[in-house]
N, C-alpha and C positions, 0 to 999 in steps of 0.2 A: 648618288642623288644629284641629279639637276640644277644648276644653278635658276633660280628666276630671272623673268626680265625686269627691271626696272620700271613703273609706271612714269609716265612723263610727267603726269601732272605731279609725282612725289619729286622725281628728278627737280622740277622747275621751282618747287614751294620752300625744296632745301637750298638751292643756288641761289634763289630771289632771298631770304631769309641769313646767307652768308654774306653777300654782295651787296645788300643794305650798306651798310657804314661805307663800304669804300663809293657808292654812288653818291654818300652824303658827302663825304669829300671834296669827290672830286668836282660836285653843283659848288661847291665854298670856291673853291679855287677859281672857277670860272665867274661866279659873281664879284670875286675881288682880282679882278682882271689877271690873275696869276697864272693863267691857264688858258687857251684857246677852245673855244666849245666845241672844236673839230676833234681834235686827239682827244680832248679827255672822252668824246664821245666811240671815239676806236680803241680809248685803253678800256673802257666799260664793258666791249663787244667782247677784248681779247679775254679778258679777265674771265667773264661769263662761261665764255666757250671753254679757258683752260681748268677752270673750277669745276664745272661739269664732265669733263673729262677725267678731273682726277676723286671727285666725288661718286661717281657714276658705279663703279669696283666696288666700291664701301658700303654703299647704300643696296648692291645687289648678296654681298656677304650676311649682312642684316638681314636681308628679306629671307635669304639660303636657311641662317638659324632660328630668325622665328618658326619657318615653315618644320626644320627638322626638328624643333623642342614640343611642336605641337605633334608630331608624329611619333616618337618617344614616349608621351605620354600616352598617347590611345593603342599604340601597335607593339609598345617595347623598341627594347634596341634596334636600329637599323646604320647604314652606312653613312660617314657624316659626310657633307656639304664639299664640294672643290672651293675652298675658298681660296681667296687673291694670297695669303699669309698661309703653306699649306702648316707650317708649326703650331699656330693657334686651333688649326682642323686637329692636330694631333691630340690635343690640351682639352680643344671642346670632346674629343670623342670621348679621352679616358673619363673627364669631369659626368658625365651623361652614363654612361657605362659606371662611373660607381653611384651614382642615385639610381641607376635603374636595381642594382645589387641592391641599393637600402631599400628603395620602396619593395621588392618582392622579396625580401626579408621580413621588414615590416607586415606584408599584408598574408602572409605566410604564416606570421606569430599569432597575426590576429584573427586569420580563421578558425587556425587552432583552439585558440581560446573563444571563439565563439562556441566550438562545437563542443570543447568543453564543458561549456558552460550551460549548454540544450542536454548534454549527456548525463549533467549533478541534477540540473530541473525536472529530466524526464525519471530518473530514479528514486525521487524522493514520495514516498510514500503518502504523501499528503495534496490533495488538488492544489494548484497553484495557477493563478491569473494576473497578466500585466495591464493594466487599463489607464485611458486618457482619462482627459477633466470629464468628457461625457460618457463616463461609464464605458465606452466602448470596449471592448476584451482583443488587444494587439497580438497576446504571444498567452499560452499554457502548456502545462506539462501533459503526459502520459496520463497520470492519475485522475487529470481533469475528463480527458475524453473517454475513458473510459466510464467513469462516473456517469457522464450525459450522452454516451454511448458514441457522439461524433465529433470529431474537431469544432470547438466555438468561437474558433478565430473569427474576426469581423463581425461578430453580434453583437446585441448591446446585450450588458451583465441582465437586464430585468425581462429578457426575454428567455434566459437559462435559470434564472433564480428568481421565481415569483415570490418571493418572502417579504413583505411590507420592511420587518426590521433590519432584516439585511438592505437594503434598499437603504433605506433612510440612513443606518449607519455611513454605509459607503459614501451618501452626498454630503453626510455631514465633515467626513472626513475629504473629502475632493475640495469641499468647499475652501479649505485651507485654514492661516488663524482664525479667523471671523466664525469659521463652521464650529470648528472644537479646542477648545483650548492650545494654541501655541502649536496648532495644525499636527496635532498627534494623532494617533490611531485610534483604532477603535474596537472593539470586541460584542461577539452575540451571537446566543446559541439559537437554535432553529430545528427545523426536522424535516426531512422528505419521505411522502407518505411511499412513493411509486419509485422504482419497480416492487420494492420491499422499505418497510420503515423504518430509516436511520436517521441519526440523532448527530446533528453536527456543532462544532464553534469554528466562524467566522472569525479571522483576524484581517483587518485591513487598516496596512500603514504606508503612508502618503512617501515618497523620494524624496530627500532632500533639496536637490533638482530635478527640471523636468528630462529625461532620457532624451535623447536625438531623437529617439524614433516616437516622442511624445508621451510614454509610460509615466505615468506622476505617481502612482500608487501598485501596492502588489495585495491582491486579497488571496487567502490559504484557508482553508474549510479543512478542521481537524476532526475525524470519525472517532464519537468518543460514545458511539452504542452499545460498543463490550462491554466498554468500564459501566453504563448505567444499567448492561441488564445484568454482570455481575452484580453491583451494588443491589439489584431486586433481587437475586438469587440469595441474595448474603440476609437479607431483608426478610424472604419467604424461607429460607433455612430456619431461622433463629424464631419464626414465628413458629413453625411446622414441629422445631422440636420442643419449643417449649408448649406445644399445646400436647404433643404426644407423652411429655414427664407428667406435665398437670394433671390430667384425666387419671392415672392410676394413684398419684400422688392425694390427691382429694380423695378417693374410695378409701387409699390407705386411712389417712386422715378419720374420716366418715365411720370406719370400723372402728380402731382405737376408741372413739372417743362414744362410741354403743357400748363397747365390752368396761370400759369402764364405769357405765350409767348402766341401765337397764338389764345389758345380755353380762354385767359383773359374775352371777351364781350361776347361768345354763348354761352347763356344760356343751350341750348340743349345738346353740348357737357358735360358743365361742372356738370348737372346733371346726366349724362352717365357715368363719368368720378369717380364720387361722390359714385355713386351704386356699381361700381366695386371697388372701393380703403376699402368701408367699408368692402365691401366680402372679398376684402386680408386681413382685418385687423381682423377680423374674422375668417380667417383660420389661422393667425401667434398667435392669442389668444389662438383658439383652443389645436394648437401643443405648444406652452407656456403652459397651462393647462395640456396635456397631458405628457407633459415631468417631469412638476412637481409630477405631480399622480405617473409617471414611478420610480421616487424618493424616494417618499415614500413606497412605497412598498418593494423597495428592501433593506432600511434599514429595514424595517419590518420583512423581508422573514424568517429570522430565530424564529422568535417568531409565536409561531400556536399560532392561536387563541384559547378562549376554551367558549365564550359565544356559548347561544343556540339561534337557528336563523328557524325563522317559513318560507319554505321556498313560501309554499301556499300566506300568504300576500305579499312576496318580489316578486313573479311571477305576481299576478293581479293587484300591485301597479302599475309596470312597462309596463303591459297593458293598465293600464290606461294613462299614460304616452303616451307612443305612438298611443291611439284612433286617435288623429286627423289627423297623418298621414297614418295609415294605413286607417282611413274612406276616404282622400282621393285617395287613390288607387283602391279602393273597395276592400279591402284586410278581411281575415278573421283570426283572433285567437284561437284553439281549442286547450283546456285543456286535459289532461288526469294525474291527479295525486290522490297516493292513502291519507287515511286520515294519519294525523298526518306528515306530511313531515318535521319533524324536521331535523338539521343538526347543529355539531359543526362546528360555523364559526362568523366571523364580519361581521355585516349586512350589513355596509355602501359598505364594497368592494363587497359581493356579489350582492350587486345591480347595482353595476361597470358591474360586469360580464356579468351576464345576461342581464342589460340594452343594452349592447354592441353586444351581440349576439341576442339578438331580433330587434335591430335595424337593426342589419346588414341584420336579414333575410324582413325586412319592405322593404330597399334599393336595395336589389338583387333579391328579389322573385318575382317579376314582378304584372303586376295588376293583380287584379282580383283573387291571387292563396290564398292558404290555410298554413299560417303558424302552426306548430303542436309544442305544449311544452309536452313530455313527461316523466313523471317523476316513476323509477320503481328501488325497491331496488333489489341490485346486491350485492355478497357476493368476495370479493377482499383480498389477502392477510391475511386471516384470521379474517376478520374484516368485520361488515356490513356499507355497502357502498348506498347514492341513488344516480343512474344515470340519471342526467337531459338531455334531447336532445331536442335541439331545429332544428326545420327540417323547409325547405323550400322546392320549387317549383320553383326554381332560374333557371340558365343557368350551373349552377355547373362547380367544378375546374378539370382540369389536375391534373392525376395521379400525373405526375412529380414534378409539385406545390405546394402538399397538405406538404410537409415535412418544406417546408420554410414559411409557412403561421404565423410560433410565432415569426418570427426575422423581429425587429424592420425597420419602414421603406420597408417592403417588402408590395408588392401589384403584385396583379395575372394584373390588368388592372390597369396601372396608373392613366389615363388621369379621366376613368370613377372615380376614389377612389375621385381624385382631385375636381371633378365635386359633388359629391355628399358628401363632406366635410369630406372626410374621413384626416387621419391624417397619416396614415400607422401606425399606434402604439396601434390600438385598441386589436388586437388581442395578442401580446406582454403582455402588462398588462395582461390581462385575464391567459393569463400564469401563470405571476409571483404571481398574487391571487392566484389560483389555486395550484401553488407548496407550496405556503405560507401556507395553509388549507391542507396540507399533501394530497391531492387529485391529479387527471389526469385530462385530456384532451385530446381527442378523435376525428379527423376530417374525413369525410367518406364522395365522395362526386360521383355525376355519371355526365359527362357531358348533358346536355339538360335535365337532370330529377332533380336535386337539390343534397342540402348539409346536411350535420346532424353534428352536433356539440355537443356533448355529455360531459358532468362535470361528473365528478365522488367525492364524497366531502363523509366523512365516518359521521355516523347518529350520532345521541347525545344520550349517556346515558340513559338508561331508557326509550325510545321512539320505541326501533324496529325499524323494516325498513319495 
């Protein structure tokens, strides 16, 4: 590096600024005659001239280190300065050379932990926004833009969140002590109708300070739509079964309390009477059974199964099972499965399944038709998969129908489910087995031509598909 030149006017401002006192001097000396105004005025010249001469070196080392501390700082290390003392060049370089090692330590640590810190915010599962005093939105996570589909950096919050309440909380809370008590947070549920309707709580709580980069507050939006539409599932459950116990439980009721007024002495009624109270008691059995199965399973549902399950026997068992009703229908069962039809699953439930789904097509396929089980592997998500369908020759569902056919309690025809001892909860289960075995479920149905009901369950180990 280059030494600089000296500017003169710095030269002269530091000489004039040295040479002060000895000029007061030596005016003293000459006013009280002690001095000749000749010489002191040639020792003023010498002085100047040797002052400047040996200040001039000094004053160009300085200028050498300003200029290399300012280059240091923008470009990093570079070569030090020739100065007049080359051992303090030595001193200055190593002193500069270890700050340039701290500072790209330092700013080294501190990337780090920035990126760290964009890497915890962009993971967390919940929207999250940094904002100034005017609502402004600086920085959000991952979850946020997704949410509003594009990064909402630089918008103002009331242009992503038109909610009045939201709104209001947030200034209440910006506004500081004065806004809300001792400038604490604040809380408020809301909902967004579009793209699809979800149900949020807003939390926004103010910084203790304000951020460098001016963030005074963080607001977070918790999706809490499962939790309310479970709580209406949990809601419409418990209305749905107790309206389904009530209705036979009242007939029950309703009879007893005939046979012992009125139909007391006729035989006839109270064998009429008898037939029909067991048949309620029989379907409140039923749905008591099937509520409990619904039980079980769904503490299950997280645990897959991993036994191996032959599904060729659980298929012809379960025909055998229903021979006697479908012989009396004149109904037919036609197979089609390839060999080895193994699958990972529990046998007992898959027998649930498909008992359910073969029944149902025994009960809706009408006389005389041709039930079909076809079983064919299908390749899903990367994984081999067999798809079992079982088809009928029924009166088949409405389009509009087929989507509500696994929630609990639903029936395309009441009166008929009622009649023919359905429970509304067959299809439900079959579900939640089905999700339990990491597998689908499939409903495809054409009105006056029948239904297809399709499992999809992934194969075992070893077996192929």
């Amino acid at each position: 590096m280059t030494r600089p030149k000296v500017p003169f006017a710095v030269l002269f401002s530091v000489v004039t600024a040295l040479m002060a006192p000895v000029v007061i001097v030596l005016l003293l000396f000459v006013s009280l005659g002690a001095l000749e105004s000749g010489p002191a005025w040639f020792a003023a010249i010498v002085l100047v001239l040797a002052l400047g001469g040996i200040v001039r070196p000094h004053l160009a080392d300085l200028l050498a280190l300003r200029e290399y501390g300012g280059e240091e700082s923008r470009h990093g290390h570079r070569d030090p300065p020739a100065l007049t003392f080359p051992n303090a060049a030595v001193d200055l370089d190593a002193t500069f050379a270890k700050l340039d090692r701290m500072w790209n330590r330092d700013h080294k640590e501190l990337t780090e932990s920035v990126k760290v810190l964009k890497t915890i915010l962009d993971r967390l599962p919940d929207p999250l926004f940094m904002l100034t005093t005017d609502r402004q939105i600086l920085r959000s996570n991952r979850a946020a833009h997704s949410l509003f589909g594009s990064p909402p950096e630089g918008r103002n919050l009331a242009a992503m969140l038109r909610n009045p309440d939201v709104l209001e909380t947030v200034d209440a809370v910006l506004a500081g002590p004065s806004g809300r008590e001792g400038g604490k947070g604040g809380a408020v549920e809301f909902s967004l109708p579009v793209p699809i309707a979800r149900s949020f709580r807003a939390w926004i709580e103010p910084l203790p300070e304000p951020a460098s980069d001016g963030t005074v507050a963080i607001l977070t939006l918790y999706d809490q739509s499962a939790e309310k539409r479970t709580k209406q599932l949990q809601a419409d459950f418990i209305a749905n079964a107790s309206h389904e116990l009530k209705t036979p439980l009242s007939m029950l009721s309703g009879y007893i309390e005939t046979m012992r007024g009125t139909a007391r002495d006729d035989e006839e009624t109270r064998a009429k009477f008898l037939a029909t109270m067991a048949e309620q008691a029989g379907r409140m059995g039923r749905l008591v059974d099937d509520l409990l199965i619904l039980s079980r399973i769904e503490l299950q549902e997280h645990m897959a199964p991993t036994k191996t399950v032959d599904l060729d026997h659980v298929l012809h068992g379960i025909a055998d099972m229903l021979a006697p009703a479908v012989e009396s229908r004149k109904q037919t069962i036609e197979f089609d499965l390839p060999e080895q039809p193994f699958v990972v699953g529990d046998g007992d439930q898959l027998i649930q399944v498909f008992l359910n789904l073969m029944d149902n097509a025994v009960k809706y396929g009408g006389d005389g038709s041709i039930i079909e089980v076809v079983v064919r592997p299908e390749r899903r998500d990367s994984r081999d998969h067999l798809a079992i369908s079982v088809i009928d020759q029924g009166l088949g569902i409405n389009p509009e129908q087929l989507p509500r056919l696994t929630e609990r309690f639903y029936r395309t025809d009441a009166a008929r489910s009622r009649e023919l001892g359905g429970t509304g909860l067959g299809l439900a289960i079959v579900k939640h087995i089905v999700t339990r075995h990491q597998g689908d479920l499939a409903i495809t149905s054409t009105p006056d031509e029948g239904s297809k009901f399709t499992v999809f369950l992934p194969v075992a180990p070893d077996t192929g598909a």
